[in-house]
ZAGUTI-868603 format. One record per atom (N, C-alpha, C, CB): x negated, y negated, z; atom name; residue in three letters. Coordinates in Angstrom, 1 decimal, decimal comma. Glycine has a CB too. Layout:
! residues N
[node [X Y Z] "CA" "ALA"]
...
! end
This chain:
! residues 93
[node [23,6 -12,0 -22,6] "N" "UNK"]
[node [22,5 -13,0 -22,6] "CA" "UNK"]
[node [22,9 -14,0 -21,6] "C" "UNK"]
[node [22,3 -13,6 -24,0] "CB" "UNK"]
[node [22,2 -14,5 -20,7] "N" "UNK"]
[node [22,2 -15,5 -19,8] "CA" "UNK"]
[node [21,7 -16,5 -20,4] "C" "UNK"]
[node [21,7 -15,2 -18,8] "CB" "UNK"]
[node [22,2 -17,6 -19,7] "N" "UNK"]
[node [21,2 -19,0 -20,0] "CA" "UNK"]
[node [22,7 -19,8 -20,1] "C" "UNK"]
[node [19,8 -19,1 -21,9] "CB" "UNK"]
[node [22,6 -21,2 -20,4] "N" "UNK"]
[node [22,9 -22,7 -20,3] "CA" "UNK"]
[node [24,1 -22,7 -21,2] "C" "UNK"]
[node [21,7 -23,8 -20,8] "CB" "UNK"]
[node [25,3 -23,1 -20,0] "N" "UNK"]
[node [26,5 -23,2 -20,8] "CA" "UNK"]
[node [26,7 -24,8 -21,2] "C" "UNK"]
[node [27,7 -22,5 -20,0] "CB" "UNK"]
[node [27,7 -24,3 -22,4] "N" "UNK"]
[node [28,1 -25,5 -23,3] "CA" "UNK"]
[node [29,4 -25,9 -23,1] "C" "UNK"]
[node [27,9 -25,3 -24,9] "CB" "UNK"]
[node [30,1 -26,8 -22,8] "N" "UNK"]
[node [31,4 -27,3 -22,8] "CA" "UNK"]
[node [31,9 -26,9 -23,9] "C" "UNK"]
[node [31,5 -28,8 -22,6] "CB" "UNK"]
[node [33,0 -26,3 -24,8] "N" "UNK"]
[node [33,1 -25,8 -26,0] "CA" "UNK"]
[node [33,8 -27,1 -26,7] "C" "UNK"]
[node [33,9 -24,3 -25,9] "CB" "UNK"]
[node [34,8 -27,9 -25,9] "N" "UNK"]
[node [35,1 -28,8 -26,5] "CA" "UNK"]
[node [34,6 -30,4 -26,9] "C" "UNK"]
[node [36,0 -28,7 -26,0] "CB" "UNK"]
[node [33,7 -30,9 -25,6] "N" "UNK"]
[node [33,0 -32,0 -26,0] "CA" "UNK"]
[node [31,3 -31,1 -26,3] "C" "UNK"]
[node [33,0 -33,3 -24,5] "CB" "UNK"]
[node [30,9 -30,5 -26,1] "N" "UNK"]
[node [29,5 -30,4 -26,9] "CA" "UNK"]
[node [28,4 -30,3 -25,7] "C" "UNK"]
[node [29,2 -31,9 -28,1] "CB" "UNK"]
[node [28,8 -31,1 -24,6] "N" "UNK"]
[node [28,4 -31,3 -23,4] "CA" "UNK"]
[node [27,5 -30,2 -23,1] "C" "UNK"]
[node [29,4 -31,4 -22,7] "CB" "UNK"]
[node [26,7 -30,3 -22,1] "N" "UNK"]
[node [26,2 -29,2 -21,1] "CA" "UNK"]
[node [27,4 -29,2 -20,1] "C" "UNK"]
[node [24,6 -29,5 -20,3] "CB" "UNK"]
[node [28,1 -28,0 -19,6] "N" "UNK"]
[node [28,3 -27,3 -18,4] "CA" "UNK"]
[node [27,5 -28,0 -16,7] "C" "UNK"]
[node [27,8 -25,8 -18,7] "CB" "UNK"]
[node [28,2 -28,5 -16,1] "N" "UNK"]
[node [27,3 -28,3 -14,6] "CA" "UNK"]
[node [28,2 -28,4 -13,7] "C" "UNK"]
[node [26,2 -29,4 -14,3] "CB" "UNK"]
[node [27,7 -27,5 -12,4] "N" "UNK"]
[node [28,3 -27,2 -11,5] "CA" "UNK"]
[node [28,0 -27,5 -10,2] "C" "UNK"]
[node [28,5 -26,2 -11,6] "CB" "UNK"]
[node [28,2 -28,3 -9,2] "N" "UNK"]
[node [27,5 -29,0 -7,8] "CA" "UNK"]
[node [26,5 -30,1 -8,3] "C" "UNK"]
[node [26,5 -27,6 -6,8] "CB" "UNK"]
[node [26,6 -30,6 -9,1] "N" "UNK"]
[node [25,3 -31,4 -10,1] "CA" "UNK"]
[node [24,2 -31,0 -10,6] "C" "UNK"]
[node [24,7 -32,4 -9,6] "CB" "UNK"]
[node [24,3 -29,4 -10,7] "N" "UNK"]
[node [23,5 -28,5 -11,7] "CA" "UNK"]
[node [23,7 -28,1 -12,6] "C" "UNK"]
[node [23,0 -27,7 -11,5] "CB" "UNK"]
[node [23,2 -27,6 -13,7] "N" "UNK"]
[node [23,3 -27,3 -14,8] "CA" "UNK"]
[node [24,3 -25,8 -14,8] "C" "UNK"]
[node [21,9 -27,4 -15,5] "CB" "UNK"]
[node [25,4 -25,5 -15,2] "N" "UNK"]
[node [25,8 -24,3 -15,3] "CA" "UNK"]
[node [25,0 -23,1 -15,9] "C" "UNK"]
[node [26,7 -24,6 -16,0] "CB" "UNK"]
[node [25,0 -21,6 -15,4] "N" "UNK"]
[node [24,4 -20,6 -16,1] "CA" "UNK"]
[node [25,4 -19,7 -16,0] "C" "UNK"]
[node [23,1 -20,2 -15,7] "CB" "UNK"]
[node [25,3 -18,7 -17,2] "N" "UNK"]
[node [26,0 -17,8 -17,7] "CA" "UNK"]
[node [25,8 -17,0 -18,5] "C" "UNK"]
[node [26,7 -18,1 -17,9] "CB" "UNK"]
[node [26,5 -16,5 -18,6] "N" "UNK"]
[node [27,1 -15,2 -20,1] "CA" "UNK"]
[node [27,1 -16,5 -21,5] "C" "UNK"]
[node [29,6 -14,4 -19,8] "CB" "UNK"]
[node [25,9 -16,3 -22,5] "N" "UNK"]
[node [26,1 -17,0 -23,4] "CA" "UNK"]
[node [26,6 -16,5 -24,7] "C" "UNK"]
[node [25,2 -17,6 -23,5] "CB" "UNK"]
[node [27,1 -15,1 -24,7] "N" "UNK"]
[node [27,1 -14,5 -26,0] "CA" "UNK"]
[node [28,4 -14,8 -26,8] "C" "UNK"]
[node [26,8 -13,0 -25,9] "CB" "UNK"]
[node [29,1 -15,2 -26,3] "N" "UNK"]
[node [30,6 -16,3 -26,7] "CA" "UNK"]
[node [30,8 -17,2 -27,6] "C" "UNK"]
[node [31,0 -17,1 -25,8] "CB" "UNK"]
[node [29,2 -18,5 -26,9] "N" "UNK"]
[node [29,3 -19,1 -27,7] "CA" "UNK"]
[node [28,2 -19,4 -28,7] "C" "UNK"]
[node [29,7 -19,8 -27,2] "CB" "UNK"]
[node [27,0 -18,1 -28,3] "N" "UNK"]
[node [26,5 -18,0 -29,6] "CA" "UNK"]
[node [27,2 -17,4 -30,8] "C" "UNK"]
[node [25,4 -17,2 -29,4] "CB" "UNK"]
[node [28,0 -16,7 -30,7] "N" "UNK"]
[node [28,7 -16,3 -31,8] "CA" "UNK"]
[node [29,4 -17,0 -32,2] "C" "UNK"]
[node [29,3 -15,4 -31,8] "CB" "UNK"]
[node [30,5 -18,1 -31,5] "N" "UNK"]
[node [30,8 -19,1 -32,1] "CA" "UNK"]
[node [30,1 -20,2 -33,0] "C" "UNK"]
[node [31,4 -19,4 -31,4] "CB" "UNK"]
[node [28,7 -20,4 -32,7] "N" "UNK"]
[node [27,9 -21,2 -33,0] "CA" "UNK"]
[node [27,6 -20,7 -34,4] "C" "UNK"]
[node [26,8 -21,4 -32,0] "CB" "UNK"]
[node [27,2 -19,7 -34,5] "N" "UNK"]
[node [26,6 -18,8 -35,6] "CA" "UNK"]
[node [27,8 -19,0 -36,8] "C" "UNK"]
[node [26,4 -16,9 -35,0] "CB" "UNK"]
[node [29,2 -18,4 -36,1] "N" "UNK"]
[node [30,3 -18,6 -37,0] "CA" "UNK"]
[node [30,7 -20,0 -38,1] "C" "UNK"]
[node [31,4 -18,5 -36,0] "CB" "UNK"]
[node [30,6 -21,0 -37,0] "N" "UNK"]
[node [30,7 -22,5 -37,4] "CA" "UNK"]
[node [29,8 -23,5 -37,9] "C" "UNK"]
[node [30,9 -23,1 -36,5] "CB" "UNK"]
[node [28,9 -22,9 -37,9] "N" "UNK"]
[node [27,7 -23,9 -38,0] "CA" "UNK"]
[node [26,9 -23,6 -39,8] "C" "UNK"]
[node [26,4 -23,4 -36,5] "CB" "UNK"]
[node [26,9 -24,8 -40,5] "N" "UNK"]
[node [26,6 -24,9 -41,9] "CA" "UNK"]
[node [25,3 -24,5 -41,8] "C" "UNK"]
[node [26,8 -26,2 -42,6] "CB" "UNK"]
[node [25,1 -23,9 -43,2] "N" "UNK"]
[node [23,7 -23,6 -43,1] "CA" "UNK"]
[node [22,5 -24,4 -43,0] "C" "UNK"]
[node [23,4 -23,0 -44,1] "CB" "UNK"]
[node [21,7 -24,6 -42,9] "N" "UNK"]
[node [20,8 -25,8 -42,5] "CA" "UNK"]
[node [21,0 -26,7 -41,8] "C" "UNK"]
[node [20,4 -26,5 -43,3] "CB" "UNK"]
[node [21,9 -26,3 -40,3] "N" "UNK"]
[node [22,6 -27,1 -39,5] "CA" "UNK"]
[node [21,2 -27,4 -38,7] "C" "UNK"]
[node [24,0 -26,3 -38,6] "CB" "UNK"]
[node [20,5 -25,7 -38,2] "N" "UNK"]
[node [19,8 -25,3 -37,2] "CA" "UNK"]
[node [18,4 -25,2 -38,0] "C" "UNK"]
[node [20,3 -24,0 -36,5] "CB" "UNK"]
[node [17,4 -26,4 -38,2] "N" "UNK"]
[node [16,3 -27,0 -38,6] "CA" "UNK"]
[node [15,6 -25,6 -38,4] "C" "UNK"]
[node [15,7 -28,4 -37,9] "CB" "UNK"]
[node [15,8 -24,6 -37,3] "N" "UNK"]
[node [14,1 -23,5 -37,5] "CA" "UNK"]
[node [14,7 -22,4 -37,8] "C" "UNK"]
[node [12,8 -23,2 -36,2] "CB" "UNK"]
[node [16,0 -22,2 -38,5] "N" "UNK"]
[node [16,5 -21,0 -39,2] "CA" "UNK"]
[node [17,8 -21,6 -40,1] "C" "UNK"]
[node [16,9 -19,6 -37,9] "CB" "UNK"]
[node [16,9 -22,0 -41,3] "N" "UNK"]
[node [17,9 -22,9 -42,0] "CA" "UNK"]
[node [18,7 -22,2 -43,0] "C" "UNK"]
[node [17,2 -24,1 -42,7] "CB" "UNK"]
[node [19,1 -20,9 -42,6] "N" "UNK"]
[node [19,4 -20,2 -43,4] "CA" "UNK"]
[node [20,9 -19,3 -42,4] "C" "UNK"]
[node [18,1 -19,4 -43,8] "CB" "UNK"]
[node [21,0 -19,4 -41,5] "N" "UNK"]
[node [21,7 -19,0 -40,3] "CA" "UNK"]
[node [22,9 -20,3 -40,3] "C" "UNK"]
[node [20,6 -19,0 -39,0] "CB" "UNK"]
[node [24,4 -19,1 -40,0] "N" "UNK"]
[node [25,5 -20,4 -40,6] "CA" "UNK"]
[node [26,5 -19,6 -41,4] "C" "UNK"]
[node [24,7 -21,6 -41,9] "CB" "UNK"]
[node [27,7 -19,1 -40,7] "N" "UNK"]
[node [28,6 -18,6 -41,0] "CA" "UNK"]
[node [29,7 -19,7 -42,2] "C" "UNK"]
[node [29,1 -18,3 -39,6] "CB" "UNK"]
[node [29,3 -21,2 -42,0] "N" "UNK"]
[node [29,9 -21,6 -42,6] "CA" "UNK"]
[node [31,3 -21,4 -42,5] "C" "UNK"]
[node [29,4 -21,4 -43,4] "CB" "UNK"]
[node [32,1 -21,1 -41,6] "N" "UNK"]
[node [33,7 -20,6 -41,7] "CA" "UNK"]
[node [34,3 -21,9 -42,0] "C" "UNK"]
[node [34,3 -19,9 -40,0] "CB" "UNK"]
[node [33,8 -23,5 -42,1] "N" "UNK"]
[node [34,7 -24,1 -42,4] "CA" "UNK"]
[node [35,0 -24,5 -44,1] "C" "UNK"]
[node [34,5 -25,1 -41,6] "CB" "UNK"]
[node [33,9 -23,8 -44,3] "N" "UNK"]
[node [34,5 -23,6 -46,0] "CA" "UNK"]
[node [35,5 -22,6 -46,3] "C" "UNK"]
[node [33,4 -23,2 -47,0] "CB" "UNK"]
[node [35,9 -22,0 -45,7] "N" "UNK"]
[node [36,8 -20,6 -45,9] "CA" "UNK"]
[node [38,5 -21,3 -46,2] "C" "UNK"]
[node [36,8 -19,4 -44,0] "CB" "UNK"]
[node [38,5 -22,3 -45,4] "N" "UNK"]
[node [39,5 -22,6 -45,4] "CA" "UNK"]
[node [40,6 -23,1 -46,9] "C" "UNK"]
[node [39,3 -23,4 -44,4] "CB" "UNK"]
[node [39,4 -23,4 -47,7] "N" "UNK"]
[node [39,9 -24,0 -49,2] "CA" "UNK"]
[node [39,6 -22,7 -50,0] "C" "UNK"]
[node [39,0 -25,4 -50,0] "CB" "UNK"]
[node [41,0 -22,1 -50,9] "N" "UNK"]
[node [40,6 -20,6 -51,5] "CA" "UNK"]
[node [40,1 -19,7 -51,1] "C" "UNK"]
[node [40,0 -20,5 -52,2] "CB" "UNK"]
[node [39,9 -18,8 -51,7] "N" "UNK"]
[node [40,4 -17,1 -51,9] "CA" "UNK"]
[node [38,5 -16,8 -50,5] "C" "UNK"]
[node [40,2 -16,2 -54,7] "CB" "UNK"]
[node [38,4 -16,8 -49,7] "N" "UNK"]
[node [37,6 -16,3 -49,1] "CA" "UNK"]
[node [36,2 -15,7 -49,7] "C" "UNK"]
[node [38,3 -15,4 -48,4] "CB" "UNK"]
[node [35,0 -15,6 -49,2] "N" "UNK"]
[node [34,5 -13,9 -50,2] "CA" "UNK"]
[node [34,3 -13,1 -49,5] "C" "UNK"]
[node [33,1 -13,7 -50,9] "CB" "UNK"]
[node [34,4 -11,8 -50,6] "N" "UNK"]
[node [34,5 -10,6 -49,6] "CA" "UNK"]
[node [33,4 -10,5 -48,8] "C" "UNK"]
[node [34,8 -9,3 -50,4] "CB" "UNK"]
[node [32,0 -10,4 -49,0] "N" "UNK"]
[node [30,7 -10,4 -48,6] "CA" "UNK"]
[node [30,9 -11,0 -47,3] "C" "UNK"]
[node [29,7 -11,1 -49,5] "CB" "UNK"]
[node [31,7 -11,9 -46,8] "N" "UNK"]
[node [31,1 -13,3 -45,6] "CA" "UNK"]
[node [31,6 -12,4 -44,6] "C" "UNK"]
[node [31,8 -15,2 -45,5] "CB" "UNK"]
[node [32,0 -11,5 -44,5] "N" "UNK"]
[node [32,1 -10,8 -43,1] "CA" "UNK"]
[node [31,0 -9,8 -42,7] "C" "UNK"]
[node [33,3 -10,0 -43,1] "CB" "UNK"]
[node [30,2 -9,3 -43,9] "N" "UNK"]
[node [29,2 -8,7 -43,2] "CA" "UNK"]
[node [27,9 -9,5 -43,1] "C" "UNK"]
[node [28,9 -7,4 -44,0] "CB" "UNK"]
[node [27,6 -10,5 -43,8] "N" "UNK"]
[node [26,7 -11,5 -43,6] "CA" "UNK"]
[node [26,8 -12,3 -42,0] "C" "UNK"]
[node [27,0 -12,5 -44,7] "CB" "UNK"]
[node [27,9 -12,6 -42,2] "N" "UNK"]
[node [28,2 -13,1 -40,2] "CA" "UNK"]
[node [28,2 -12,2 -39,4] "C" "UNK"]
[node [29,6 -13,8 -39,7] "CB" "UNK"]
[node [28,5 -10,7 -39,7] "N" "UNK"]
[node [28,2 -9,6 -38,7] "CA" "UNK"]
[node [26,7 -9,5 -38,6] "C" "UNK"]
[node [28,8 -8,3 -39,2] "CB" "UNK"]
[node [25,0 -9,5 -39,9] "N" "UNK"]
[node [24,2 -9,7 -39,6] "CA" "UNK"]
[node [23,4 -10,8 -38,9] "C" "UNK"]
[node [24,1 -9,5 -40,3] "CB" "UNK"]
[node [24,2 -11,9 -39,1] "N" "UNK"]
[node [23,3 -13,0 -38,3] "CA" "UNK"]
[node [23,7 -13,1 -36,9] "C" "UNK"]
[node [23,5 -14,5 -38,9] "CB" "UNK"]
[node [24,3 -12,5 -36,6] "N" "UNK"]
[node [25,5 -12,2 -35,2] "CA" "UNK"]
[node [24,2 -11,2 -34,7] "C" "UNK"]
[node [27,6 -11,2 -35,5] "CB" "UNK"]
[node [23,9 -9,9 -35,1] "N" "UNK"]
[node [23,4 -9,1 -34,8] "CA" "UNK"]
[node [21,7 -9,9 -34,7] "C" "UNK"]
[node [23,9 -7,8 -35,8] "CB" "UNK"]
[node [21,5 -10,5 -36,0] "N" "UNK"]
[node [20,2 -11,2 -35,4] "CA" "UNK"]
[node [19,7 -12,1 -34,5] "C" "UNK"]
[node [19,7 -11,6 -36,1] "CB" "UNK"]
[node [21,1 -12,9 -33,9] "N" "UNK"]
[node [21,0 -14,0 -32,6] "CA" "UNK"]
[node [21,3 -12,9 -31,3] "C" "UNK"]
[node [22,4 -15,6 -32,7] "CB" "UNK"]
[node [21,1 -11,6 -31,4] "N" "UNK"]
[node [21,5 -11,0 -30,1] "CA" "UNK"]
[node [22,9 -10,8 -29,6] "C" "UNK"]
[node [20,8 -11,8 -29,1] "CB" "UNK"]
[node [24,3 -10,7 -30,5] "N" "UNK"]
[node [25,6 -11,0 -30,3] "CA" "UNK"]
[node [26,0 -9,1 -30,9] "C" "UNK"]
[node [26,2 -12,6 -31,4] "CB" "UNK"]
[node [26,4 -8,2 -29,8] "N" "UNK"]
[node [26,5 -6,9 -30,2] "CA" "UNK"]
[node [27,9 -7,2 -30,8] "C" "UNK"]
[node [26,3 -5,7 -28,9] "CB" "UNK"]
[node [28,3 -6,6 -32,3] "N" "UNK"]
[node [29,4 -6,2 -32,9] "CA" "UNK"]
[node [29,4 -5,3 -33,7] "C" "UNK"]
[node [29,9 -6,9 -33,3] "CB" "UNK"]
[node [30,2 -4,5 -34,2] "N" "UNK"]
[node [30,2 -3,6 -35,2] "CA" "UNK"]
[node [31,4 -4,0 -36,4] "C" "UNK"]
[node [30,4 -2,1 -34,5] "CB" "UNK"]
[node [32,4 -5,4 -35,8] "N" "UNK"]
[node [33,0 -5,7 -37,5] "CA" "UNK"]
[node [33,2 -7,6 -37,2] "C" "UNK"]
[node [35,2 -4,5 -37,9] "CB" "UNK"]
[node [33,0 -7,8 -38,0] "N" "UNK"]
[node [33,7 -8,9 -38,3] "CA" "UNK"]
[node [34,9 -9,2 -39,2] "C" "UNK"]
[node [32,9 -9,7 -38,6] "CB" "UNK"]
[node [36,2 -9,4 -38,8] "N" "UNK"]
[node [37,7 -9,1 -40,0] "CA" "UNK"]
[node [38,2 -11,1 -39,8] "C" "UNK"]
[node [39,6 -7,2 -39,1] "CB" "UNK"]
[node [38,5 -11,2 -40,9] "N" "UNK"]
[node [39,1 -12,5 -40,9] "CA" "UNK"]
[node [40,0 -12,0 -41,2] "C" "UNK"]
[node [38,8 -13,6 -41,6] "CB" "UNK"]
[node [41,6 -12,6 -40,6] "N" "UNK"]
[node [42,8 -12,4 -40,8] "CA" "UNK"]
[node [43,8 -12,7 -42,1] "C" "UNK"]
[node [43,2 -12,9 -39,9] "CB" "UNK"]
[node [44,9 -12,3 -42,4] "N" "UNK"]
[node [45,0 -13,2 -43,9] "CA" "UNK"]
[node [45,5 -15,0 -43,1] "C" "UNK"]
[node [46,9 -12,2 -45,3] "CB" "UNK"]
[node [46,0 -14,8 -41,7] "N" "UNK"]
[node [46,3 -16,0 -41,2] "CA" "UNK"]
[node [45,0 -17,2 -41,4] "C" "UNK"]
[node [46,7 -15,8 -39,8] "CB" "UNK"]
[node [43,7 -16,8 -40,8] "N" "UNK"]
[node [42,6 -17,7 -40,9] "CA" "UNK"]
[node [41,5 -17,0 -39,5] "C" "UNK"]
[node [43,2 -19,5 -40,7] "CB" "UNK"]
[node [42,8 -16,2 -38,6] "N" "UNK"]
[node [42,1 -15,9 -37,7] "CA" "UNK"]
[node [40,7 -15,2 -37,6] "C" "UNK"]
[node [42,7 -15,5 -37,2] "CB" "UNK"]
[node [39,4 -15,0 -36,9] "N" "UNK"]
[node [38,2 -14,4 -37,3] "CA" "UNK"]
[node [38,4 -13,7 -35,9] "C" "UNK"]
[node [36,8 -15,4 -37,7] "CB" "UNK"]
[node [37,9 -12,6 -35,9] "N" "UNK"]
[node [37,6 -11,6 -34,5] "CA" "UNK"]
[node [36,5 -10,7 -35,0] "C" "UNK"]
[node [39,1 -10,6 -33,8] "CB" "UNK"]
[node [35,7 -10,7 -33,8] "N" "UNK"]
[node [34,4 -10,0 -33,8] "CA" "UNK"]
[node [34,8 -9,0 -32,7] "C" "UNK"]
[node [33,2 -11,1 -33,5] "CB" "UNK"]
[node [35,1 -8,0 -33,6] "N" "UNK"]
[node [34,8 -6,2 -32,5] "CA" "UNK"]
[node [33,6 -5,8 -32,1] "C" "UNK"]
[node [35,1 -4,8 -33,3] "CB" "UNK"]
[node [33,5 -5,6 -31,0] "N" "UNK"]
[node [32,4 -4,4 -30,4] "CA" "UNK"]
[node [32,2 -3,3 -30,7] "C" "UNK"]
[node [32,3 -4,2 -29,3] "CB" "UNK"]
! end
């Protein structure tokens, strides 16, 4: 997917020569998807990996194929999503 990059760390738009950056966005749609609470995103308030609740107790087993579906429904090709026992998350192709 092409279209409008995001600074990952301030939130920012990307720009380059004093234009707006374009790119490969499927990076940080998935990250978006991963991080973002449910009813973050007002016209799919249901969309929201929620990963920063993961961090208090036992994980659920279910939240990896749920974030593999909403991944698959924002256009993000994968076939696993594995969280690590460290915390780490990786999305396979």
């Amino acid at each position: 997917m092409k279209g409008m990059l995001i600074d990952s760390i301030t939130g920012d738009l990307l720009t380059e020569h004093g234009r707006i950056a374009i790119g490969d966005t499927e990076g940080q749609t998935a990250e978006a998807v991963v991080t973002t609470m449910r009813g973050d995103i007002k016209e799919h308030p249901l969309l929201g990996g929620e990963a920063g609740r993961l961090r208090a107790g036992q994980p659920d087993v279910m939240w990896p194929g749920e974030v593999r579906q909403m991944l698959r429904g924002c256009g993000v090709d994968c076939e696993r999503v594995v969280m690590e026992t460290d915390g780490t998350i990786s999305i396979e192709r």
